[in-house]
Each structure stands twice: as structure tokens, then as C-alpha cells.
N, C-alpha and C positions, 0 to 999 in steps of 0.2 A: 203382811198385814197381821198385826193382832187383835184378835175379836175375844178377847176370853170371857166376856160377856157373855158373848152368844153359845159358847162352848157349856158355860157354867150351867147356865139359864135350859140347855137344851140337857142336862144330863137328869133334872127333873121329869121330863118328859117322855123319854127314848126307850124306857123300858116296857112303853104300850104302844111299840111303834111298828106298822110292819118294814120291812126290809129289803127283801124280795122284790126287785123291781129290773124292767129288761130296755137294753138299749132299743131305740124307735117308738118310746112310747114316753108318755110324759111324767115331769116328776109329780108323786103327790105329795098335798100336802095334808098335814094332821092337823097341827092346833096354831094356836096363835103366840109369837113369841116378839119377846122385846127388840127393835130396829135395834140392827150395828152402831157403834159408838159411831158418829158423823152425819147418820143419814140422816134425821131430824133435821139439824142445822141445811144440810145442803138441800132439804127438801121446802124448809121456808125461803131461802135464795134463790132456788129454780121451781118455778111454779110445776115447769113441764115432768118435772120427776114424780110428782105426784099426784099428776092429773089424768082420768083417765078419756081423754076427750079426741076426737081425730083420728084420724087415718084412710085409707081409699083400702077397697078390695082387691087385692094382690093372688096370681094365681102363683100357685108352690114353687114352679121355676123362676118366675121374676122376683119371689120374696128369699128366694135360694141365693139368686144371684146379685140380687141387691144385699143380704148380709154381707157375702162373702166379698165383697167391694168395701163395704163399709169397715169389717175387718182388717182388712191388709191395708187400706187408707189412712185409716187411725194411727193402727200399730208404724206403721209407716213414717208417720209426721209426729212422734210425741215420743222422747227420751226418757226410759226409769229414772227413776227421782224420790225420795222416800219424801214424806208430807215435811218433815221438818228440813228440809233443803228448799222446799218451795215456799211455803206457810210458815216455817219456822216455830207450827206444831206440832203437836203428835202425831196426831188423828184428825185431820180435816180433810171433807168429803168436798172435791169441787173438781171445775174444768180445769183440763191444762193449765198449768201459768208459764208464759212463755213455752211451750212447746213441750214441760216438762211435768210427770209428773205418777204415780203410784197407781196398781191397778185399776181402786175404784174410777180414778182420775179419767184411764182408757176408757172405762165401762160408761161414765157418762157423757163421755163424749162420742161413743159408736150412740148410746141410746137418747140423745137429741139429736145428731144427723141422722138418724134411722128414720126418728118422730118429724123431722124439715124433709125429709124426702117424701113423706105420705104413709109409711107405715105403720098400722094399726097400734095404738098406744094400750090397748089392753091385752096384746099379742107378745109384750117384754118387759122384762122384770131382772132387777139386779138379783142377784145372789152370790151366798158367801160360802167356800168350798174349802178345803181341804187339800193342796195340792200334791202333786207327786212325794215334794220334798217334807210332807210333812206340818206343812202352813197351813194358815189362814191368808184367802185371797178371794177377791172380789170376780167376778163374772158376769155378763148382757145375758139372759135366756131370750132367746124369739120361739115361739112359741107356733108350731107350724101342723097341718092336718099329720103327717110323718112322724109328729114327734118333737122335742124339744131339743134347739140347738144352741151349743157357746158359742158364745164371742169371746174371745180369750187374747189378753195381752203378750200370754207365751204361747199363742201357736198361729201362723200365716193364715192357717186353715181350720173353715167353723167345723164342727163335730156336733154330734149327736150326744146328750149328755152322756148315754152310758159308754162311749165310748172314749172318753177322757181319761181315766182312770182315777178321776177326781171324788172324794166324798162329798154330797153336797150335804150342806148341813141346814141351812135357812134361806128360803127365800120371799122377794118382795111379792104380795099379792096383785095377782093380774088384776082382780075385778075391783080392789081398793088400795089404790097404789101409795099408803099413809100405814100397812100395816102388812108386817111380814107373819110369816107361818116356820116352821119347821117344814124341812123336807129329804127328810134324812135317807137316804139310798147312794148306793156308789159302794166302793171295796171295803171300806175299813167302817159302816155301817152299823154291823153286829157291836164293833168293838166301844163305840157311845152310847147301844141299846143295853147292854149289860147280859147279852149272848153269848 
């Protein structure tokens, strides 16, 4: 995925940011920053993306084991696919089409089956991260008393953010799910703050 958007946008900001941040605890956030190129569009197409309404009370094991169900399910049934092999755009945020389709594409489909199984809609939030190899890539946070966990299209297995080794750069607001924030913590952290 490329977000250089969000990269640009956050290099204004990162220099007043803290950094220091410990796996089992949750990411924060700082300030308010422009949504990924797509999420607009796919958020007036899916009401549920950015609504913050529903869910039942889930105890830490049954929200534990229902991610990690919904993780390996997804990942399971939906083939990589870059947007313009599906959409035949660049940058378009949406479910699967045909079975197929781009990280954001995973992420919102674990977080509408998360939100149809009864899981807390102001408990998960997309976010857009930094991966091993050096990308921009989309990710589900569930947001849990422990700490906040990925859903991730490259791993079987959800994790605890800091245990990714992902930089996360921006995420979607749990409490207003129409406006994301910066949330810059992970390994390569310093290297956007200007540390």
C-alpha cells in the first residue's frame, strides 16, 4: 500500500511526538490527521465503518478467541490482489471482490464480521503501519483491557501491537470513527519524529 499522504502529513507533526511506547499497552494517540487516500469513499459505501454503534460485552477470553477465529477465517478465504487487479484503481478501499483483494480489503472484512458477530464497534479501528519490509499497510486494531491487538493479513496469528515489529503511523479513532489521529510508536518511530 501506498499512503504517502499520510507519511507527508505526519512528518509536520512527529517532531512533538512521544515515542516510547511498551508492548500490552495501548497505542496513543496525539493529534488529528488526514484519513488514508480511500477511507472516505469506502466509509460513505459502508455505513458500518464508520459508525460507532453496537456491540455485546465480551469477556478478554471470548474477545481473544473470537479475533483470532476471525483472523485465520478471512485470511483464509480472500487471495492478495493489488486494487487495480480488482477495481482497476489505484487506491480503492472496499470488501473483497470475488474473494480477492489488498490489505485494507482483509481489514475490512475481519472488521464487519467482528461488528456481525456482536463485537464492540468502538473496541476497533483500522490502521496504517509500516511493515517489516519497509511499506505502507493497512491493519484491524481490537482494542482489548490487555492491550491492543492486530489483525493482520500477513500473520495466521493476532499479536499484541508492540510485538509486530511494525511502525504504526495513523490510526482510525475508536470514539469517532470519520477521523483518524497519528499514532506513532513501533521500531522506526524516532526515525519520522526527527530523533
Amino acid at each position: 500500500m501506498r499512503y504517502f499522504a499520510v507519511v507527508l502529513s505526519l512528518a509536520a507533526f512527529l517532531p512533538f511526538l512521544p515515542t516510547e511506547t511498551f508492548a500490552g499497552s495501548t497505542l496513543q494517540a496525539s493529534r488529528s490527521i488526514r484519513a488514508p487516500v480511500g477511507f472516505s469513499s469506502a466509509c460513505a459505501r459502508y455505513a458500518w465503518l464508520c459508525q460507532n454503534k453496537g456491540g455485546k460485552p465480551l469477556n478478554e477470553n471470548e474477545a481473544l478467541s473470537l479475533l483470532q477465529s476471525v483472523n485465520r477465517q478471512v485470511n483464509s478465504s480472500v487471495t492478495p490482489a493489488y486494487d487495480t487487479a480488482t477495481t482497476g484503481k489505484a487506491e480503492y478501499w472496499s470488501l473483497p471482490i470475488n474473494n480477492k483483494g489488498d490489505c485494507e480489503d482483509y481489514a475490512l472484512l475481519k472488521l464487519k464480521t467482528l461488528l456481525n458477530a456482536g463485537f464492540p464497534a468502538n473496541r476497533l479501528a483500522m490502521s496504517v503501519v509500516i511493515d517489516h519490509g519497509g511499506n505502507n499497510h493497512v491493519v484491524l486494531i481490537a482494542r482489548l483491557s490487555s492491550g491492543d491487538y492486530v489483525l493482520d493479513n500477513l500473520s495466521r496469528n493476532i499479536k499484541q501491537w508492540g510485538s509486530t515489529g511494525y511502525t504504526f503511523l495513523a490510526t482510525q479513532n475508536f470514539n469517532n470513527k470519520r477521523a483518524w489521529q497519528v499514532t506513532l510508536a513501533g521500531p522506526r518511530a524516532r526515525q519520522f519524529s526527527g530523533t
